[in-house]
N, C-alpha and C positions, 0 to 999 in steps of 0.2 A: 428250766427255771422253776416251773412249777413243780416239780419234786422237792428242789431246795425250799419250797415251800412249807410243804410237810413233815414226810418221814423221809425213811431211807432208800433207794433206787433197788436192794438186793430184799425189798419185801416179797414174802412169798404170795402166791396169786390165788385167786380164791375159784375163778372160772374153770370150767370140767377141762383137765389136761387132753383129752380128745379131744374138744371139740374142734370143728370144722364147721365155718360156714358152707350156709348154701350156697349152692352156683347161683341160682337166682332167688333172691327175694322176695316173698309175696310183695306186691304193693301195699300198702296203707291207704286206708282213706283221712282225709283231711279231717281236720281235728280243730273245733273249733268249741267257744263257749257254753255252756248248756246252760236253759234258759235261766234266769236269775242268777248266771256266775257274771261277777263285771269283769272288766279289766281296769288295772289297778299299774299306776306306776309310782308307788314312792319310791324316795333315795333309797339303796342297794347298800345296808349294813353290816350285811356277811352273806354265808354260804351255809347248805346243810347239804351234806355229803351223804346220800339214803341209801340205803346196801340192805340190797333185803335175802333172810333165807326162804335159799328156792325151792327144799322138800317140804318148809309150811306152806307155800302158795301154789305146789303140784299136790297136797292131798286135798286141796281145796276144789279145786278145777273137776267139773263134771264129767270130762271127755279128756284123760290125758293126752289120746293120741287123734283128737279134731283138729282142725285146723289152726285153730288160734294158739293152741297152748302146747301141739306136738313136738315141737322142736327143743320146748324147757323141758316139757315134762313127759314124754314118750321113752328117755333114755335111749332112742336112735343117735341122739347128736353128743352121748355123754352124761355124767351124773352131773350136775350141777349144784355147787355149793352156794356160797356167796354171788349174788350179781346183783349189779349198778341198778337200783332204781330210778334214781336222778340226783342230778346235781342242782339245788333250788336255790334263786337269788334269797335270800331274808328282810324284811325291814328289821326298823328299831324295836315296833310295835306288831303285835298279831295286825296280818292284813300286809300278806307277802306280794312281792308284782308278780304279776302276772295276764298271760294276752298281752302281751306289750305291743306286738305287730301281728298281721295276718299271715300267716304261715302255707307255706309251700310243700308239695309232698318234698321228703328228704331224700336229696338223691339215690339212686341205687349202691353204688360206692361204697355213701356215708352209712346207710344200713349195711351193708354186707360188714363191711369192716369190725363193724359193734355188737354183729349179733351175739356174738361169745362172752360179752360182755354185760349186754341187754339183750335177754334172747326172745325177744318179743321185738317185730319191724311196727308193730301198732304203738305199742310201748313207748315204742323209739318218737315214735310220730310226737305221740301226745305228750311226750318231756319235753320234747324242740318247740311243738305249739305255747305250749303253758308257762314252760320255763324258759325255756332257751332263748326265745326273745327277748326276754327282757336281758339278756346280757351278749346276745350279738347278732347281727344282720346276718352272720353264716351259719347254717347247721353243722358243717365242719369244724370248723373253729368251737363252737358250744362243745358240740359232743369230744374232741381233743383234749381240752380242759377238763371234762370230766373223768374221761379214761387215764389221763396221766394220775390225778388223783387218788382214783379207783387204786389204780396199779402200783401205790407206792404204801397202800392199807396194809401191816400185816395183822392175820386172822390168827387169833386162839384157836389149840386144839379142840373141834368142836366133839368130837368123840367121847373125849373126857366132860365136856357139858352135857352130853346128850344121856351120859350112864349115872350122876346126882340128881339130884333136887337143887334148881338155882333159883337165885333171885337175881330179879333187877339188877341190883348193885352187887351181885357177885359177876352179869356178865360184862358191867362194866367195868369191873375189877381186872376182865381177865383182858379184855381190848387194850386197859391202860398200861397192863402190866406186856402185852405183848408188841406196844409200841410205844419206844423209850421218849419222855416229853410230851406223851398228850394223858391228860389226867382225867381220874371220872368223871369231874364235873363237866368235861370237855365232849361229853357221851350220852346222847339221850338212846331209850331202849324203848320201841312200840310193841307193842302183845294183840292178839285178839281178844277177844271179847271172853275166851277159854282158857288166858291165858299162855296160848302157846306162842312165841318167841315169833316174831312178825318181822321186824327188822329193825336195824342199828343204826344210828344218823351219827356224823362228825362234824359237830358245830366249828364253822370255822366266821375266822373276821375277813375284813372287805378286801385285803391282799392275801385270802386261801390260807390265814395260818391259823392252826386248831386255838378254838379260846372257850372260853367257860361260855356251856350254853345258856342261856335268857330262861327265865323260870316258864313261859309260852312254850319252849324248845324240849323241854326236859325226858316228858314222857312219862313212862310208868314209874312212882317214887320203888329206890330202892330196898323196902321191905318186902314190895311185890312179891310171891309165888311165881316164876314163870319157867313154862316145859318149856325143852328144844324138844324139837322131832329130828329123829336123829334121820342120817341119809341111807337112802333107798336101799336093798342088797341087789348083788344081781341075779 
């Protein structure tokens, strides 16, 4: 059902064609508010679908192949392109839910299953903590909805971005033009602070279908400068 939501079932997939989860998981530790974050439950307005690129946030990481960041960014598990940051409830207004309920480590299962997706089992933790509550009692169920999602995105050639000079509004020129029915305005694009291409959000309404993001939602305006980093060689 939720594909008919979005795009098309035959999108191509953005996670490293190798990869392979771990047999076993690191656990997670629990994940809860930090001091002065509240929790917040307004009515659930839409969705922001956050997909981030994974060679900006592996040349960022101090330690590719330590424990926390090995498995994205090590290249033992695969190159990784595009993966799921989260799937986040939205209000109407800035001041999204979140912390809705007290959260449970996420089964082993439901992390293994995801890590190809989210290749971080911490990651994983603290999207089910923060977000995921607020839209269902099961971290199964959460994270299902978000991979169906995930997996029905298709991605511009990011090669050809990675070899001009883009802007803002050219990469979401190329997302709008690589998925037939969702339009720029339907795209916000985050950069770092350098400018380099951070990651791409799909603003969707309260039944998951892509709509014009909220001026709050938008991100970097499309005159912006923004580099890709292009992906790793081997």
């Amino acid at each position: 059902m939720l594909l008919a939501l979005l795009l098309t079932p035959s999108a191509a997939h953005a996670q490293s064609p190798a990869c392979i989860a771990p047999d076993r998981v690191p656990v997670p530790r629990i994940e809860q508010p930090r001091r002065g974050e509240p929790v917040r439950k307004p009515p659930v307005a839409g969705y922001l679908l956050s997909m981030s690129w994974s060679p900006q946030r592996c040349a960022q990481v101090r330690n590719p192949k330590g424990a926390r960041d090995r498995f994205q960014c090590s290249g033992e598990s695969g190159r990784f392109g595009w993966v799921l940051h989260g799937l986040w409830p939205e209000a109407a207004d800035p001041g999204y839910p979140q912390w809705c309920r007290p959260a449970k480590i996420v089964p082993q299962p439901v992390l293994k299953q995801h890590m190809c997706m989210t290749p971080s089992a911490q990651l994983l933790q603290h999207e089910w903590a923060k977000h995921g509550t607020c839209m269902s009692p099961h971290p199964a169920a959460y994270f299902r909805a978000a991979a169906i999602l995930f997996r029905a995105v298709r991605f511009p050639d990011m090669a050809r971005l990675t070899a001009a000079p883009q802007t803002a509004g050219s990469i979401r020129r190329a997302f709008a033009v690589a998925n037939p029915g969702v339009k720029e305005t339907m795209i916000a694009v985050a950069a770092d602070r350098d400018g380099w291409l951070d990651e791409v959000r799909l603003c969707l309404g309260p039944r998951m279908r892509p709509q014009q993001c909220r001026p709050f939602q938008k991100g970097v305006a499309d005159r912006r400068g923004v580099r890709v980093r292009p992906m790793p060689r081997d």
